[in-house]
N, C-alpha and C positions, 0 to 999 in steps of 0.2 A: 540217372533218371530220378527225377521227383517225386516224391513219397507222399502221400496223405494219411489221416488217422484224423477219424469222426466217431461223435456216436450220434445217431440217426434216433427219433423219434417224434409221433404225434399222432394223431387223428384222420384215419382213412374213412372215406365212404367206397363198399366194396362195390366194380360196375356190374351195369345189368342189375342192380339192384336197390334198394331204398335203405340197406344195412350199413349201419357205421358200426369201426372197430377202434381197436390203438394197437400201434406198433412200436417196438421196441422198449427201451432203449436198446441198440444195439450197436455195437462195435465194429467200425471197418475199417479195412486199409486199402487203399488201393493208388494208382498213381497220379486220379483224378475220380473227381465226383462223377461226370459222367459216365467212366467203367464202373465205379462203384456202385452208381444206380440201375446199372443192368442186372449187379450179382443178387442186390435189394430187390428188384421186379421177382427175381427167382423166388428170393423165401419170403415176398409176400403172396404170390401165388399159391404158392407150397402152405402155406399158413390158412388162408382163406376158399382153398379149393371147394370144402363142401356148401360154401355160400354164392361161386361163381356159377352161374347160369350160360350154359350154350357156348358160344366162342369168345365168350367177354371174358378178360386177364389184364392185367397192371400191364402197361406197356413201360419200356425202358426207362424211360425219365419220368416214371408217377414220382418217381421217391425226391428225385431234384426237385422238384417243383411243389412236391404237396406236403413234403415232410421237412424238421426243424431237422437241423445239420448243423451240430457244436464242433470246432473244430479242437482234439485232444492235443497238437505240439505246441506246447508254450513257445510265443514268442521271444526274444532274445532283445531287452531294453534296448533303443535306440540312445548312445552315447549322447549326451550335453555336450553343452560347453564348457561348464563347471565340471563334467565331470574328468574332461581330459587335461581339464587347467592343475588338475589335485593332483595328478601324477608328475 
């Protein structure tokens, strides 16, 4: 199974209401961004509880869609042509 590792960060407006915050940076892993942004729904809820109103809460994918997502596994250079010719 395929692995991921992000760190998530940016600029929420919390719903049900006219209040912006920031979240993160924080660190995830998970095997995809869309689980990942379920565990994220969690502890932005958890973070912003006493500014949610009524039945309003970050639903699963706020964090895909409204947050910056760096991805932390260094790619692995793609070989040239030059570079296979040196060996």
């Amino acid at each position: 199974m395929a692995y991921g590792l992000w760190e998530v960060s940016g600029k929420v407006i919390i719903p049900g209401t006219r209040k912006s915050g920031t979240f993160g940076p924080v660190r995830i892993g998970d095997k995809d961004r869309q689980t990942a942004s379920k565990h994220l729904a969690k502890m932005l809820n958890e973070k912003f509880k006493r500014d949610l109103r009524g039945d309003h809460k970050f639903g699963d994918h706020f964090a895909l869609m409204n947050l910056k997502w760096d991805s932390l596994v260094k790619q692995a250079p793609v070989p040239t042509q030059t570079d296979t010719a040196a060996e």
